[in-house]
C-alpha positions as CSV (number, residue, x, y, z in Angstrom):
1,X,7.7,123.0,-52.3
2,X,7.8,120.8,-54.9
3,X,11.4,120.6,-55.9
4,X,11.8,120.6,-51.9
5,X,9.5,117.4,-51.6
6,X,11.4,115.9,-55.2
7,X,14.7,116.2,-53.1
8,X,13.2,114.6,-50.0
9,X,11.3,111.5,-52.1
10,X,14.9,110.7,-53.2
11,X,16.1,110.0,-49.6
12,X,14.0,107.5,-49.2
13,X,13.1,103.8,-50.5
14,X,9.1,104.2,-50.4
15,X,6.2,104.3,-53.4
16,X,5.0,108.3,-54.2
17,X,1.8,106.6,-51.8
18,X,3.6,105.7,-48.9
19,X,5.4,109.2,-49.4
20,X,2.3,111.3,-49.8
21,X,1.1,109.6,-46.2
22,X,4.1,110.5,-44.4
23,X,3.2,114.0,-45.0
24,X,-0.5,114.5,-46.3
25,X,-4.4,113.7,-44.9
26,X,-5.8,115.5,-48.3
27,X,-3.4,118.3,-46.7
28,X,-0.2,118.2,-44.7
29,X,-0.6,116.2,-41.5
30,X,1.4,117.2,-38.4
31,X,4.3,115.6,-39.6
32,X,3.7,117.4,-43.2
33,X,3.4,120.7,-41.0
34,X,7.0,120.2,-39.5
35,X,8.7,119.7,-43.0
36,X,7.4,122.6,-44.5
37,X,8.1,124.9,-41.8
38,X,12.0,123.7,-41.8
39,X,11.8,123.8,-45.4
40,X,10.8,127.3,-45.6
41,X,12.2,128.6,-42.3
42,X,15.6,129.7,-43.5
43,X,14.4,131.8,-46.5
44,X,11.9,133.7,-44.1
45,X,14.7,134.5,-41.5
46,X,16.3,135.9,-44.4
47,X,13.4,137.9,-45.0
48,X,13.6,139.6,-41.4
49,X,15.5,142.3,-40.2
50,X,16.0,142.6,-37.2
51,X,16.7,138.4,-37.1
52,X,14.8,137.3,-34.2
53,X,17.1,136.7,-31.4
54,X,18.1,132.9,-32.1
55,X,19.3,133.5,-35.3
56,X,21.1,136.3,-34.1
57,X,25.3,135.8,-34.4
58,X,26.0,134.9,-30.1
59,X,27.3,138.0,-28.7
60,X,26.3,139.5,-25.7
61,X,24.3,142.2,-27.4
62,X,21.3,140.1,-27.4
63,X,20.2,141.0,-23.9
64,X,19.5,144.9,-23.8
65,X,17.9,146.2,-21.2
66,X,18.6,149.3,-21.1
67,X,15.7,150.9,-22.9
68,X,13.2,149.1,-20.9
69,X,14.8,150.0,-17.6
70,X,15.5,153.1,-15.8
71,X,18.8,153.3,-13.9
């Protein structure tokens, strides 16, 4: 999360303090909560197999009912 937080200071035009309060109470605040979870949300879909359904490719597969329901 560091280099991840390196590459975010560098969009912006703030001191490291004003920085570590957009994101940190002594830990992440709410909004800290939200960039890590974005930040790390694309390697741990790439963890899981099967994706879970929204990062599924769009077909019509996604909706399978058939092994729930009896005909």
């Amino acid at each position: 999360m560091n280099v991840v937080h390196a590459e975010d200071f560098k969009c912006f035009r703030l001191t490291y303090e004003q920085y570590r309060r957009r994101y940190f109470i002594g830990h992440y605040n709410p909004s800290g909560n939200h960039f890590f979870a974005f930040a790390i949300k694309d390697t741990i879909v790439n963890w899981l197999e099967p994706k879970p359904i929204t990062y599924r490719p769009g077909d019509d597969s996604l909706i399978q009912f058939q092994d729930y329901l009896r005909e």
